[in-house]
C-alpha positions in Angstrom: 11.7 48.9 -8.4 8.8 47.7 -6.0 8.5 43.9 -5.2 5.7 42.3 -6.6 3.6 41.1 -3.4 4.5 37.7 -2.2 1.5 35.7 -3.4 0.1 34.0 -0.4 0.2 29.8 -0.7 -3.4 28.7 -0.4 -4.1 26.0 2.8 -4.4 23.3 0.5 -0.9 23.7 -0.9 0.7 24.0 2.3 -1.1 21.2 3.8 0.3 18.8 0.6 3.6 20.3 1.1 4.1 19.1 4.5 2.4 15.7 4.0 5.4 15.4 1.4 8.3 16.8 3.2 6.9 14.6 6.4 6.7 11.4 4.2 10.6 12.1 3.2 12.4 12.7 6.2 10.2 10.0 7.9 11.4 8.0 5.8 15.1 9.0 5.5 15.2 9.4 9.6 13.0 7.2 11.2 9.9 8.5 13.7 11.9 8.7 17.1 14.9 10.9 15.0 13.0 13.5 13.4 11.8 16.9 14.3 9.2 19.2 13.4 12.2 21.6 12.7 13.0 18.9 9.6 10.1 18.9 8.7 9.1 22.4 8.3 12.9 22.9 6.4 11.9 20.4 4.0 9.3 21.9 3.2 10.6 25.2 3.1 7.9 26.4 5.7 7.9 27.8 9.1 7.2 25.1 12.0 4.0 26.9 13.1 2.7 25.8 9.9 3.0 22.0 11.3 0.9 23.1 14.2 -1.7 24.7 12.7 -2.6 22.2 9.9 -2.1 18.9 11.9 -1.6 19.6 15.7 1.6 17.8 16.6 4.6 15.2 15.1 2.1 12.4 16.0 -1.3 13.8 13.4 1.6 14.6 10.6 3.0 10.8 10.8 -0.2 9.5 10.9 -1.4 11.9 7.6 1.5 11.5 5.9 2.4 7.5 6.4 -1.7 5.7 6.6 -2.6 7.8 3.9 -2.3 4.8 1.2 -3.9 2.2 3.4 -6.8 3.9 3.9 -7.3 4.4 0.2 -6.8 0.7 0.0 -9.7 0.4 1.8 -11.6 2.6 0.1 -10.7 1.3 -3.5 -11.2 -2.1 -3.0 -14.7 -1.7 -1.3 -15.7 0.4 -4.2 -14.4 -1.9 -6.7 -16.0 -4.8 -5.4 -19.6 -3.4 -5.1 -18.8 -2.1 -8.7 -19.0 -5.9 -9.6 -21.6 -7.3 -7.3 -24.4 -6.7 -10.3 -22.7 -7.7 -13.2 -20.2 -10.1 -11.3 -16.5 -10.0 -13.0 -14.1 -12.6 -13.8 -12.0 -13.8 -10.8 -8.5 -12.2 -13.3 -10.9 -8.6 -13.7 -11.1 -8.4 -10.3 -7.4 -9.6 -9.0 -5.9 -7.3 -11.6 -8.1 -4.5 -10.5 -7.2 -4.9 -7.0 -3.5 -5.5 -7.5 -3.2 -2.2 -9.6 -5.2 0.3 -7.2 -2.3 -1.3 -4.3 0.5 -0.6 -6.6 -0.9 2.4 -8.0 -1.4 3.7 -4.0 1.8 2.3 -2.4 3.9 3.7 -5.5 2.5 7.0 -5.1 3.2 7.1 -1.3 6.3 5.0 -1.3 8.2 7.9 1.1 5.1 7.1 3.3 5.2 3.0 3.4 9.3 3.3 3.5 8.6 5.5 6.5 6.4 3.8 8.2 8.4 1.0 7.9 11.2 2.2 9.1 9.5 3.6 12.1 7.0 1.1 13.1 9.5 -0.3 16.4 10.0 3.3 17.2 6.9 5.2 16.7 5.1 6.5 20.1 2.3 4.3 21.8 -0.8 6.5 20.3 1.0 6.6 16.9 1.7 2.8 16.9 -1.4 1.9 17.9 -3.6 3.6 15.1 -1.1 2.7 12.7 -2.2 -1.3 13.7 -5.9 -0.4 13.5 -6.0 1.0 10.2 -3.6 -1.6 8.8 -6.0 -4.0 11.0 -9.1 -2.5 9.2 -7.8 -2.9 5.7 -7.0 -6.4 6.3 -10.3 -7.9 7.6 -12.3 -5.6 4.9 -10.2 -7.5 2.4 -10.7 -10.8 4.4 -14.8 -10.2 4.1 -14.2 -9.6 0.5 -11.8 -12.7 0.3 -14.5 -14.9 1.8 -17.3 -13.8 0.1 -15.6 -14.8 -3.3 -14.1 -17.9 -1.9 -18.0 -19.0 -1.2 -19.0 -17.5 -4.4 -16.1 -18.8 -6.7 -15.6 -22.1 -4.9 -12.1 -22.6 -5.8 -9.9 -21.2 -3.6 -10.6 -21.9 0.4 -11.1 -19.8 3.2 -8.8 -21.6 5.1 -5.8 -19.5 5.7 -6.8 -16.6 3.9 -6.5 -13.7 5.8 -2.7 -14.6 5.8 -2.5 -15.1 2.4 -4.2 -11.7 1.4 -1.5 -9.6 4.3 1.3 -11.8 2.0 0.0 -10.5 -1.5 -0.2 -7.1 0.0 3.2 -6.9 0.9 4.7 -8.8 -2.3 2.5 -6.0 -4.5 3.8 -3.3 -1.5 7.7 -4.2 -2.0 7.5 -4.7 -6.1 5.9 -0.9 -5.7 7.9 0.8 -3.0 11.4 -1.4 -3.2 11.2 -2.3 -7.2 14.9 -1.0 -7.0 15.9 -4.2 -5.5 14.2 -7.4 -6.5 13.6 -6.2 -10.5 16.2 -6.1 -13.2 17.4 -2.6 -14.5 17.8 -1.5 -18.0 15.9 -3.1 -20.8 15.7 -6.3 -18.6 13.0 -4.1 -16.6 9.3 -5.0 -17.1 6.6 -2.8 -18.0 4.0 -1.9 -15.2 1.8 -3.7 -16.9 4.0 -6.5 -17.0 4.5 -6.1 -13.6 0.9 -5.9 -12.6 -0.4 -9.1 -14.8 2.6 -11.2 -13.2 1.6 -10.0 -9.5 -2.0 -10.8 -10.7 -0.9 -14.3 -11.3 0.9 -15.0 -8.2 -2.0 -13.6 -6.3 -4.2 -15.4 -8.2 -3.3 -19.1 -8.4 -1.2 -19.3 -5.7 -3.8 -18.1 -3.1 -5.0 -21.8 -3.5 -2.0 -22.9 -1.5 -2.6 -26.6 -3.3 -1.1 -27.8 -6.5 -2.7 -27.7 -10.1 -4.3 -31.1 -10.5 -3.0 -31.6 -14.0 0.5 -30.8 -12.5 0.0 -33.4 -9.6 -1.3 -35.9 -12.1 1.6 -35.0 -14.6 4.5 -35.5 -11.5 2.4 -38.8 -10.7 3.2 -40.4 -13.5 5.9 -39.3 -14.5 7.6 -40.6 -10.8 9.6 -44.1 -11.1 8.1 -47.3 -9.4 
């Protein structure tokens, strides 16, 4: 009986198969400890492959593992010029920021776990561009930070660039290490439960001050 011909994977295909297998082993071995051997086996793939699509172990890592920060960027500009005519509530907007991260980093969690897992290890070039692009997501979220601080007038820009890299990694590790820090079973939230809490956080504490009524309810409330 003849063998049907093998049918021939388009470039497309192959190119998403080794972003996957590359976002796995980077993250179950680190930068400095994996091959282009492991990579092409995970992928079930012959190494040339790697070559052809993406030129070395350096242009995978980077393709594989900045993937989701660069749709970050891209989200949260688009969602934030979505709003500049008919402006949106400050919760609308929060919400719809928190869920494109979570919705990006869960759906390349094998590429944040890699790349943290390599960052202390990864070559000079590699490091480098992975601290620009990380670099350029935070001060295009800082300029959007700003702008609504000045808008909004409740929330200052003082300090906020480091409050916006600390709600990025809290909504990073409740996508990407959920595992760990929520409860399993039927204690676990929904995602939306998840997101309107990490809305919340991000919300009201990125004023880094006390509620007045709260202050004025511990005022007097405290002994003479």
């Amino acid at each position: 009986m003849t063998k049907p011909p093998r049918t021939r994977r388009r470039t497309s295909e192959v190119r998403e198969l080794l972003l996957d297998a590359a976002a796995a082993v980077f993250a179950r071995k680190g930068y400095a400890a994996t091959t282009t051997d492991d990579i092409a086996a995970e992928a079930g793939v012959a190494r040339t492959l790697i070559f052809r699509h993406f030129g070395s172990k350096s242009d995978l890592f980077r393709a594989s593992q900045l993937q989701p920060f660069i749709d970050l960027m891209e989200g949260f500009r688009a969602s934030w010029n979505a709003q500049e005519i008919e402006v949106w509530t400050a919760e609308r907007l929060m919400r719809t920021m928190v869920e494109q991260m979570y919705d990006s980093f869960r759906a390349h969690r094998h590429g944040v776990l890699g790349l943290a897992s390599s960052v202390e290890v990864l070559d000079q070039e590699a490091a480098r561009e992975a601290r620009e692009v990380l670099d350029k997501v935070f001060a295009d979220v800082f300029e959007i930070g700003k702008q609504e601080a000045r808008r909004r007038g409740w929330f200052s820009e003082k300090d906020l660039e480091l409050s916006i890299r600390m709600i990025v990694g809290m909504v990073a590790s409740m996508s990407t290490m959920d595992m760990l820090f929520l409860p399993a079973g039927r204690a676990r939230p929904s995602k939306n439960q998840i997101l309107d809490h990490l809305t919340a956080l991000a919300l009201y504490g990125i004023r880094l001050r006390a509620d007045e009524t709260t202050t004025r309810a511990e005022g007097a409330a405290a002994p003479d």
